[in-house]
N, C-alpha and C positions, 0 to 999 in steps of 0.2 A: 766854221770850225776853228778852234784855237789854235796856238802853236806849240802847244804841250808834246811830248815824245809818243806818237799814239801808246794803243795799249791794245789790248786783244781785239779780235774781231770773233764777233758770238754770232750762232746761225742760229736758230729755232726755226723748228718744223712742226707744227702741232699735229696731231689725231685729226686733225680735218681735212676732207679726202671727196671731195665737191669742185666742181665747177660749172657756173651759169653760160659756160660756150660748151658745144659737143662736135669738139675737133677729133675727126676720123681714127687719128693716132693713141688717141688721151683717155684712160680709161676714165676718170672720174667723173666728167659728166653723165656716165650710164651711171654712176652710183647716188642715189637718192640719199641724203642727207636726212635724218630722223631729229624733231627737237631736242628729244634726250641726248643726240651726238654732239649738237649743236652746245649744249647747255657743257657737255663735259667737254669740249674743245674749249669752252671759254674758261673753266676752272683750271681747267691745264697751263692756259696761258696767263689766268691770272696766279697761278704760281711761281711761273716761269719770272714773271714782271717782280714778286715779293725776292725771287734770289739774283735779280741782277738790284734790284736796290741794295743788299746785303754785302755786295762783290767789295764795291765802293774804291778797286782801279779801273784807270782808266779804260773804256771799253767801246765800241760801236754794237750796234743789233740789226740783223738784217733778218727778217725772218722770209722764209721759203718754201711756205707748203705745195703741197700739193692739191693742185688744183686753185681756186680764188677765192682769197682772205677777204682781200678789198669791200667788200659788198657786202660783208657784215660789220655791222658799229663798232661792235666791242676789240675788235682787232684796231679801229683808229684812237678807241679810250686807253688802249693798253699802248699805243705809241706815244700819245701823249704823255701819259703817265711817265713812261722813260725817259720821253726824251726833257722833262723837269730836272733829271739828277745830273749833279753837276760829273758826277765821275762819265756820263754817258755824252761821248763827242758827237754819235748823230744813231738815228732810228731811220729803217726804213724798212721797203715790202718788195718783193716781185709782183707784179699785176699784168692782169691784162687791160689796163685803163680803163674796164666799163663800168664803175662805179658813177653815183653822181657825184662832181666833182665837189661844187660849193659846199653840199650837205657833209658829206663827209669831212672837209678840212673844218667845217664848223663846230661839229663832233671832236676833231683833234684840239684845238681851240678851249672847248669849253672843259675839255679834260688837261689843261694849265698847255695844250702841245706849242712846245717853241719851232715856229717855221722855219728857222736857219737850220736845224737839226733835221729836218725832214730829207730823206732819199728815196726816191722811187725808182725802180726797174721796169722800163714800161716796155711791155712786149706786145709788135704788131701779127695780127692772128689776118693773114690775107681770106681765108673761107669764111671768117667768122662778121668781120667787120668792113667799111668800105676804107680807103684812104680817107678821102674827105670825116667822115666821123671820128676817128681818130686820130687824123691831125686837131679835130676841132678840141677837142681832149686836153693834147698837148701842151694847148696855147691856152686853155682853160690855167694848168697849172703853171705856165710861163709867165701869166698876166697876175698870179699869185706869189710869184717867188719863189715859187719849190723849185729845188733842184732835181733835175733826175736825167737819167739815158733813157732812149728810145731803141727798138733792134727786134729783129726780126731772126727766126733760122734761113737759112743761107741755100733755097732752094730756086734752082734756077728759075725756072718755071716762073715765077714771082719777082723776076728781076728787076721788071717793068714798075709795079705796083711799089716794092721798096726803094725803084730812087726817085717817085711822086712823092712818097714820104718824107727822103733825103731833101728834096726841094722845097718839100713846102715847110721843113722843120726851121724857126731859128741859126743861124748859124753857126752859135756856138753851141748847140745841142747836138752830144757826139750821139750819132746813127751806128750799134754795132750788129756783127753777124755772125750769130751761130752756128758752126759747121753742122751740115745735115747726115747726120749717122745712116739715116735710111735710106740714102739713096742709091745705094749697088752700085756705082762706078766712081770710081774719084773723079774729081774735079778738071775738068777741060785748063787748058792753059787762059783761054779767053775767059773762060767764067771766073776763074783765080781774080784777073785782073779787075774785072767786072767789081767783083766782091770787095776787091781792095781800096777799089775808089771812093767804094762806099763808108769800109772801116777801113784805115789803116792797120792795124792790132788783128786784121783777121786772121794774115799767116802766123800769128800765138795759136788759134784754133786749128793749124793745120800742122804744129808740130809735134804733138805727140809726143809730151813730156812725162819719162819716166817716173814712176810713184820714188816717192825720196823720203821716209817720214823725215828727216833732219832738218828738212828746209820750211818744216809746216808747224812752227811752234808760234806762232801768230795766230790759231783759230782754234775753235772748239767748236765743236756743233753738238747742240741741243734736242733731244729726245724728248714726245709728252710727257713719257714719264722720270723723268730727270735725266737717263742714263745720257751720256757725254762721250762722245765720240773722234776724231781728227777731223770730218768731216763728211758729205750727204752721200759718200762712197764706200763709207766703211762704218762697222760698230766698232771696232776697236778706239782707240785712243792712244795706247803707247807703241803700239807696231801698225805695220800695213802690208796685205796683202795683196797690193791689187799691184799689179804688171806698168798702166800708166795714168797719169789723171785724166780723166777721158772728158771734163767739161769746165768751163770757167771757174763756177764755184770751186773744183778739186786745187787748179791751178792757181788761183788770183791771186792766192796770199804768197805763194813761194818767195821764201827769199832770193832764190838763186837766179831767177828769174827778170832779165835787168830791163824787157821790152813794158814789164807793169809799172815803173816806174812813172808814166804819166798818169796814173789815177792815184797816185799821194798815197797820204797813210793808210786809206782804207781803201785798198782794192775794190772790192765785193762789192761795193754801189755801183762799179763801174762808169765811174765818173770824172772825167779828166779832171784834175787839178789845174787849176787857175795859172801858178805859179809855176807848172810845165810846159804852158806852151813855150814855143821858140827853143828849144832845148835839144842840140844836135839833133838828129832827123825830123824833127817833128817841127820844121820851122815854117810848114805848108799847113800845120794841123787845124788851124782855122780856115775854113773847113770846107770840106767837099762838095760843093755843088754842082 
């Protein structure tokens, strides 16, 4: 990434409402994806791709659907295609890493995609996947040069399973943790600690940071059908009604907010900056094992 002044951070969320895992909680792998959705998901985002060329400030794109983008093509032609424009400082996805790795960065590749610009959000699904496969994943794209985080939600239960992960990740690939909404009793002091060794930034997830719209002029999130919002918590745009940011995406861009400052200009990839480690508390941040 350059060292130009960032410039917004853009979300897209397309019409697509699929996923290839059928995790107990997640409505969208019950729901059958039809070609004709499929076909009007990809007009949608290739619209979406015609007005960030058009934007032409500085900008980041992370897109966030619902459910898994990864595992169709035209979602890695339409990163590519972005991440070519010079005003666009990096492109990336949420996933659940189960795409094939080679094939698809070949796909981004062949669509001009610059591998410095690439960010990925890779979430470990413990029901779905073993450790061993999706570490194998990981190191697929570490042996490639993409950057990205790795992170799981933050259920105890699974504690075991996410620090096989933590171990066998890279060292400087930050491992974070999701606070788990569902689980009906807060968090034990033990398992707090637990959680922390694993992310440091988890106590950001457990402080319940009130809705500010003042502090959220750094993002915009993107609707299939153009409509532009503050963010994946509200439709609005110039007010907010909601009580607190209740998830990373609501929270990552705040300004007021001084604990994000180790993920650089663009929060939302969640991805430590290079140039923050060592940086008052964070002089242990390399990393947890």
């Amino acid at each position: 990434m350059n060292h130009r002044k960032p410039g917004q951070q853009i979300y897209y969320r397309g019409s697509l409402k699929s996923c290839n895992y059928s995790c107990s909680y997640c409505p969208f792998s019950k729901h059958k994806i039809t070609r004709k959705q499929l076909e009007r998901d990809q007009m949608e985002l290739q619209q979406f791709v015609r007005r960030i060329r058009e934007y032409h400030k500085p900008l980041a794109v992370l897109i966030v659907p619902y459910g898994e983008a990864l595992v169709h093509a035209y979602y890695w032609e339409a990163l590519g295609i972005m991440s070519q424009m010079r005003h666009v400082d990096a492109v990336g996805c949420q996933t659940n890493l189960s795409f094939p790795v080679d094939q698809m960065l070949e796909r981004y590749r062949q669509n001009g995609g610059e591998l410095d610009k690439l960010r990925l959000w890779c979430t470990f699904h413990p029901s779905m996947t073993t450790c061993d496969d999706f570490l194998a994943q990981c190191h697929r794209l570490h042996r490639a040069g993409i950057r990205f985080s790795a992170g799981a939600v933050g259920d105890p239960a699974n504690l075991s399973r996410i620090q096989q992960v933590r171990d066998g990740l890279p060292g400087e690939i930050y491992l974070w943790i999701n606070r788990m909404d569902g689980l009906g009793r807060p968090y034990t002091q033990s398992e707090k600690k637990a959680f922390l060794r694993l992310d440091p930034c988890f106590d950001l997830e457990l402080s319940h940071v009130p809705a500010d719209i003042r502090h959220c002029g750094g993002q915009i999130f993107v609707h299939p059908d153009g409509h532009v919002s503050r963010c994946n918590l509200t439709q609005e745009y110039e007010i907010c009604n909601k009580r607190e940011c209740q998830c990373f995406l609501a929270y990552c861009n705040r300004s007021d907010i001084y604990g994000l400052r180790v993920f650089g200009s663009y929060p939302a990839f969640r991805i430590p900056d290079d140039s923050m480690f060592g940086v008052e508390t964070n002089d242990d941040w390399k990393f947890i094992k």
